[in-house]
N, C-alpha and C positions, 0 to 999 in steps of 0.2 A: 829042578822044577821052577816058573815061573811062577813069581808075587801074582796077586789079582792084579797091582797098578800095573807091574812090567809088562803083562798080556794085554792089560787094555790100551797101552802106548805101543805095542807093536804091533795090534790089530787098526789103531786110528793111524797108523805109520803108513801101512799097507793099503786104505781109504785115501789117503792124501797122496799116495804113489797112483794111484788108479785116477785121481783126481788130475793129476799134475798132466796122465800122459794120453789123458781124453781131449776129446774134440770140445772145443768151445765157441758156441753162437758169436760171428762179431759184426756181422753184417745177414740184416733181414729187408730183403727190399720188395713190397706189398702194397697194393690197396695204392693210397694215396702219396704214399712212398717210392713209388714203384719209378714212374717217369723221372722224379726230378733227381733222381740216383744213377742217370744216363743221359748220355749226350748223343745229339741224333747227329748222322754224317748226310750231308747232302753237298757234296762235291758228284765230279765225274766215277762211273765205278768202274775201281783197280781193275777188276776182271772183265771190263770189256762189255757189258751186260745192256741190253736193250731196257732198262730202267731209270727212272730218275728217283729219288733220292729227295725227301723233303725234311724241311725243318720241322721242328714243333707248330711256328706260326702256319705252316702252310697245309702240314696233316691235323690240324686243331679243323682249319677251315671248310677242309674236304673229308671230313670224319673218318680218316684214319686212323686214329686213335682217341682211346673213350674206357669208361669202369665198364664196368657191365653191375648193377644191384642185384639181378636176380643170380648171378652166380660169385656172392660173396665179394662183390666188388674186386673182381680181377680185370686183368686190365689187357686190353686186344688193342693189335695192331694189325691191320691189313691193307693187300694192295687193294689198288683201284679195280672193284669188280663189273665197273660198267661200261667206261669211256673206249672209243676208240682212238687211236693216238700214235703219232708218229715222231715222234720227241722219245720213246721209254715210256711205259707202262711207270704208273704213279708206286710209290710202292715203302717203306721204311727199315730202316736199318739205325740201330741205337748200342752205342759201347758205353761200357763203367765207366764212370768218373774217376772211380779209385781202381786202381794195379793191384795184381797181388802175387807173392811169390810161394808157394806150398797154397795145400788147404783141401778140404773138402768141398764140394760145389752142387749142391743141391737145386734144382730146378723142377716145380710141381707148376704141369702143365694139362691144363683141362683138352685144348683143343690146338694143332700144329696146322701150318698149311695142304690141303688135300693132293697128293702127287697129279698133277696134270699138267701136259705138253707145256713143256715152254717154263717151267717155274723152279726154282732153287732155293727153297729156305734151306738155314742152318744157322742151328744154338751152337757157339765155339766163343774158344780162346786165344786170343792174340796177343802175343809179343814185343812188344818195347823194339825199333833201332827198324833199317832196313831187311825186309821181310824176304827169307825165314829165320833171318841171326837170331828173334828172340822168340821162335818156335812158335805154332798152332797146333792147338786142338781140336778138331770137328768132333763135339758131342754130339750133335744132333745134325745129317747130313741127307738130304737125298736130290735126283734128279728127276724132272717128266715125270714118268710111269711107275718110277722104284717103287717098292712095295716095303721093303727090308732098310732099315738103318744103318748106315754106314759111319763108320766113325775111323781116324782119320790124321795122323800126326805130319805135320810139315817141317821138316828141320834144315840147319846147314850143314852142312858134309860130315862124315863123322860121327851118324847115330844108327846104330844096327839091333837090333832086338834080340829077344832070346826066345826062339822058335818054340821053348818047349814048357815057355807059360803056361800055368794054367788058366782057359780061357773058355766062354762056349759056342762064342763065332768061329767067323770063317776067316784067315788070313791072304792077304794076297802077295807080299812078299816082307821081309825082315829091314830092308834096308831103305831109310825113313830121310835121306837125304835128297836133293836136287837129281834130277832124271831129265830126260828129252820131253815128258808129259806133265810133269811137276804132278805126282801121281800118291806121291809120299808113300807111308805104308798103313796102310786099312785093314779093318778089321770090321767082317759084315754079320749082321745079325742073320738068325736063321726063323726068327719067328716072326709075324706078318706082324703081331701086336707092336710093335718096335716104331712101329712108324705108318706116317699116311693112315687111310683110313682105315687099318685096323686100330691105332693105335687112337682114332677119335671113337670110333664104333664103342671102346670098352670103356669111354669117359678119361681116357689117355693115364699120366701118371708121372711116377717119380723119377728123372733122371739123377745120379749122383757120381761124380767123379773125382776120384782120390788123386793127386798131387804131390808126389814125393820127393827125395831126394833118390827114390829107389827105382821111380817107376809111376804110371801112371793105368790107375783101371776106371772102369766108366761099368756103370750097373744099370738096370733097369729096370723099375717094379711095376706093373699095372697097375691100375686104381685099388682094384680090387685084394691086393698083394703086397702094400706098404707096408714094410714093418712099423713095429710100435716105436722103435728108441727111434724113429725119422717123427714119426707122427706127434712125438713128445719132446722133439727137441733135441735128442740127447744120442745122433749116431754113433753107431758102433761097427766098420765098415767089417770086423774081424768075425761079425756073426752073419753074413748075408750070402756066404756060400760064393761059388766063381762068379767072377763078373762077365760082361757081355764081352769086353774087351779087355786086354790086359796089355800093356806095353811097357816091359821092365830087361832087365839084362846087363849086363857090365861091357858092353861094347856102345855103350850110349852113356857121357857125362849128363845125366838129368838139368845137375841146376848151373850146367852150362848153357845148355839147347832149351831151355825154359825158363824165362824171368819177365819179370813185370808186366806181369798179363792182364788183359781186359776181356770181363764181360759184352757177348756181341749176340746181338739178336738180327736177321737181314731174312730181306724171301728177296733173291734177283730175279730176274727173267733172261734167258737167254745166254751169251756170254759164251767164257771159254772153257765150260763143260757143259750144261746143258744146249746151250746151241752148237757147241760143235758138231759140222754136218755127219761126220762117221757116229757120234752119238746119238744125233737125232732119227739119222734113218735106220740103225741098228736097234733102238730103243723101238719102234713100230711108231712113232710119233709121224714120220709121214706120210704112212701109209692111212694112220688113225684120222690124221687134219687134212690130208689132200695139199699139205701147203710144205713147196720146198726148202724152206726156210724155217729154224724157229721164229724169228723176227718179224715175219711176214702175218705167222698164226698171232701171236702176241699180239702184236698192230691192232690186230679185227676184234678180238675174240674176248676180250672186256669180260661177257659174264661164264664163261668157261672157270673164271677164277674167283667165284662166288663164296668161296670156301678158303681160300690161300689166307687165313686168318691165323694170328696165334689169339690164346687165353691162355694167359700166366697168372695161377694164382700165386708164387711167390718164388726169388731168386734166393736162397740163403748161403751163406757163407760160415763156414766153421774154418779154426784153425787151433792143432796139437796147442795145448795152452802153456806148455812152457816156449811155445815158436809165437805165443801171442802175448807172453810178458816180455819176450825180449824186443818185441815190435812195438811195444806200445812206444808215443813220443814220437814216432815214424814219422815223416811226411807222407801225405796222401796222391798217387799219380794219377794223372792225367787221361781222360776217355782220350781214344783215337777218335781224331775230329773235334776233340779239345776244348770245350765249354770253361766256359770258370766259376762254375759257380762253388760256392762255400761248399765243403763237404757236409754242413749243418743243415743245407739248405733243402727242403723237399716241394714238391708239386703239388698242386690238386689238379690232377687232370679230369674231364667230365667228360660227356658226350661232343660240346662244342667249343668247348673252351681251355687252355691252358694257362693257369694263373697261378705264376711260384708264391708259395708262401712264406710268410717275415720266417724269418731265425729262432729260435730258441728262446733267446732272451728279451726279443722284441717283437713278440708274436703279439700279447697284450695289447702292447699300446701301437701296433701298425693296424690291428685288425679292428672294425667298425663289428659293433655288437653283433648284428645279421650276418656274418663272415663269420665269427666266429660259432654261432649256434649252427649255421650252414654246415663247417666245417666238422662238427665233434664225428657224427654218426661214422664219416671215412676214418677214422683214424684206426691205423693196424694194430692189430691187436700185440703186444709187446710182450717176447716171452720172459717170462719172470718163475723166480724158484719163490713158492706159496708154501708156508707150513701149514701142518696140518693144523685143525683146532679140536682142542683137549676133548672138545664135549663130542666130536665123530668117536663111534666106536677104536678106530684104527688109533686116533687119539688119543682116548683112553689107555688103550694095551702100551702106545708110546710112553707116556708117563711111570708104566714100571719098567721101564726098559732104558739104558746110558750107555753112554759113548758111541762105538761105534753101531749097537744094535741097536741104537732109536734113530739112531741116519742113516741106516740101511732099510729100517718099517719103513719112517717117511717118505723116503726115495721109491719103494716098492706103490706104497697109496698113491702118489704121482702121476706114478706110471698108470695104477690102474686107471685112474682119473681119466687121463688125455687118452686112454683105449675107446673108455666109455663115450669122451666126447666126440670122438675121429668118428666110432662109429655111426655116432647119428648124425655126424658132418657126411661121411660117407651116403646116407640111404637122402638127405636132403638135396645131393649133389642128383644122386640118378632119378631122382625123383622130378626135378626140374630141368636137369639136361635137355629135354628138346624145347620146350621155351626159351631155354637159353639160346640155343642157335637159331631161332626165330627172332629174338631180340636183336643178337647180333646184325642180323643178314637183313632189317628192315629199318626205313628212315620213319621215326615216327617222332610226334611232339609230344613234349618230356616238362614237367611244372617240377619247381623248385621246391622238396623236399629236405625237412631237418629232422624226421623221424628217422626209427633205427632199422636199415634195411636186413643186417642180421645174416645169420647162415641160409643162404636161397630165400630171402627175403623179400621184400615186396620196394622195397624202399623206390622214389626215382632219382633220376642223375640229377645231380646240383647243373643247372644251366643258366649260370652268372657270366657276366659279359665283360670284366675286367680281365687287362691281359698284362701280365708284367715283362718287365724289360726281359731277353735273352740278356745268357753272358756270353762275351767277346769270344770270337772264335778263338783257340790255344792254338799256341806255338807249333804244335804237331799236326794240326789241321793244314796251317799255311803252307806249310812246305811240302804235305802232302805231294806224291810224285810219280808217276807211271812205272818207274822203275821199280816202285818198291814191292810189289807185285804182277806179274805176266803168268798167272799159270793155267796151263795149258791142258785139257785134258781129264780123261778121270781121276777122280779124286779130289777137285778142284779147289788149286791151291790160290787161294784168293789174294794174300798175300798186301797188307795195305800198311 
């Protein structure tokens, strides 16, 4: 028979095992945080694409990007929905500053680009070296018309899947290497909510995708459908049932075919899958535009694309916490297209402005009093573990309760806690969702606000006129190359 102290050191054993082999927040990029945690690429694009590609200074100026207050200060990026243009359709594309090798990857998105003729967004993961040596993932993929979500691995030679995953898409073939179409192997969703406008229609939702040494799956929950241990911080991918896509198997080295990955958000136009002519005329796109070309509709058609916007309310990152003690000390890699800014460093990005803010330790004395009252209201709210207090009921009960059963109460009040508050984040989100796409989609003038704009709040966007330095294009931007992506076809291996 076990002592009381032996039982209660091998039930706090069993807490600290559970502890060790959970997921752990390491990167929350939000709100005001959101931009300066990416580097925007405005070179030529890899895949060939009838788009151009702006910096911060030059989508600051043509309100491509901007918060939004009424919808919790998330932050949108969209093409040019007016111009006509024969240069590429205006448009943006931004990768992490920081690499990462494992993890969980969490993406909560109110609103994606709307599928019409001519356009290609995709939320993915890209690879370190010449492309595919350090693999892609398309989380979030579609062409023209798709309806359904496509996701999407690009590898070098050498990676074949295991047919008999469990998964609830559709497969199109196992073997995930180079082909005559750079086609890689996909896996498509079966329900419309997935993407495009079913998935704006339902106030859109949570993508998550798991990163292993085993394998890799990709989930996907409606608004309405999130679970709690995502809404509180604290997921658990082993309770959320099959995912949308699953791509695991022992004919594929994982963390050979996947390393040093960056976060990438792009909408292209045109290019070498959405304009490829066998896709465009097969897709009903020239029958729909009258125009034999994608490039040609693109050119004219400005407000067709009134909608190709994203709302990101936040990028999060978790990794297994014994894979994030042995990484602490790390250095931090490089976004494709290569910026330099500090990894301390974040943005305030507004309606018309982009202006980096000081550092950490010299945020005080860079910042003029008005900067910094300007500033409080955006700041993201920072997940933190809160004890309970004695005098809440739950508190009370806590105080006769030790060891591991008063850190199992608190942990359980937590949880209820952030249900409670998701929920009424939840009905304030549908409650203003059409303002919100009305704010988005109109040029209107905006007065400088230091009150607190709050959950669907009222608050207006800071429109301050100071613009800070960019940092120097990185090494990987320079050398950037044609070569490093050609792909050709469905699936579209973009490859940069």
């Amino acid at each position: 028979m076990h002592t009381p102290s032996l039982t209660r050191f091998l039930a706090s054993a069993i807490l600290i095992q559970t502890s060790i082999a959970g997921y752990a927040l390491i990167d929350d990029f939000s709100k005001d945080t959101f931009f300066g945690n990416f580097t925007p690429f405005s070179q030529e694009d890899p895949t060939h694409g009838f788009v151009t590609y702006n910096s911060y200074a030059a989508a600051d100026s043509k309100n491509l990007i901007k918060t939004v207050p009424n919808a919790n200060f998330a932050s949108y990026l969209t093409a040019d929905p007016t111009s006509t243009t024969n240069a590429g359709r205006d448009s943006m594309r931004i990768a992490s500053k920081k690499s990462y090798n494992h993890g969980l990857f969490l993406v909560d998105l109110l609103h994606i680009p709307s599928p019409v003729c001519g356009s290609w967004p995709a939320f993915w993961l890209l690879g370190a070296g010449t492309w595919p040596a350090g693999g892609e993932i398309d989380v979030i993929e579609g062409v023209n018309m798709q309806e359904r979500n496509q996701m999407t691995l690009h590898t070098s030679a050498n990676c074949a899947l295991d047919s008999s995953a469990g998964f609830t898409g559709t497969s199109n073939k196992t073997d995930c290497g180079p082909d005559k179409e750079n086609t890689g192997c996909a896996i498509t969703a079966k329900d419309s909510s997935s993407f495009g406008a079913g998935f704006n229609q339902g106030n859109g939702g949570v993508y998550a995708t798991e990163w292993t040494s085993s394998g890799i799956s990709i989930y996907f929950f409606p608004r309405a459908n999130i679970p709690a241990d995502i809404q509180s911080s604290t997921p658990d991918p082993s309770k959320w049932g099959q995912p949308l896509a699953k791509f695991a198997g022992k004919g594929c080295d994982w963390d050979a075919h996947f390393k040093d990955m960056n976060i990438v958000f792009n909408t292209a136009f045109c290019g070498d899958w959405a304009g490829k002519d066998s896709v465009w005329e097969s897709g009903g796109c020239a029958a729909k535009t009258g125009k034999k070309t994608c490039q040609e509709f693109v050119a004219s058609s400005g407000a067709s694309y009134k909608d190709s916007f994203w709302l990101v309310n936040y990028v999060r990152v978790f990794q297994q916490q014994q894979q994030q003690q042995q990484s602490q000390g790390q250095g931090q890699g490089q976004g494709q297209g290569g910026g330099q800014y500090a990894s301390t460093t974040t943005m305030h990005v507004t309606r018309t402005t982009v202006v980096p803010a000081p550092t950490a330790n010299a945020q005080q004395q860079q910042a003029t009093p008005s900067q910094q009252q300007a500033s409080q209201p955006q700041k993201p709210a920072q997940p933190q573990q809160q004890q309970q207090s004695p005098q809440s009921p739950q508190g009370a009960q806590n105080q006769h309760q030790s060891g591991p059963q008063q850190e199992a109460a608190m942990a359980q009040g937590e949880v209820d806690k952030e249900q409670t508050k998701a929920a009424g984040s939840r009905r304030a989100r549908r409650g203003s969702w059409e303002a919100v796409r009305a704010l988005v989609r109109r040029d209107v003038d905006v007065e400088e606000d230091v009150g607190d704009g709050g959950d669907g709040g009222q608050g207006q966007v800071d429109d301050r006129d100071e613009k800070g330095e960019r940092g120097e294009r990185g090494e990987k931007g320079e050398k950037m190359t044609e070569e490093e992506g050609n792909g050709e076809g469905g699936g579209g291996g973009r490859g940069d």
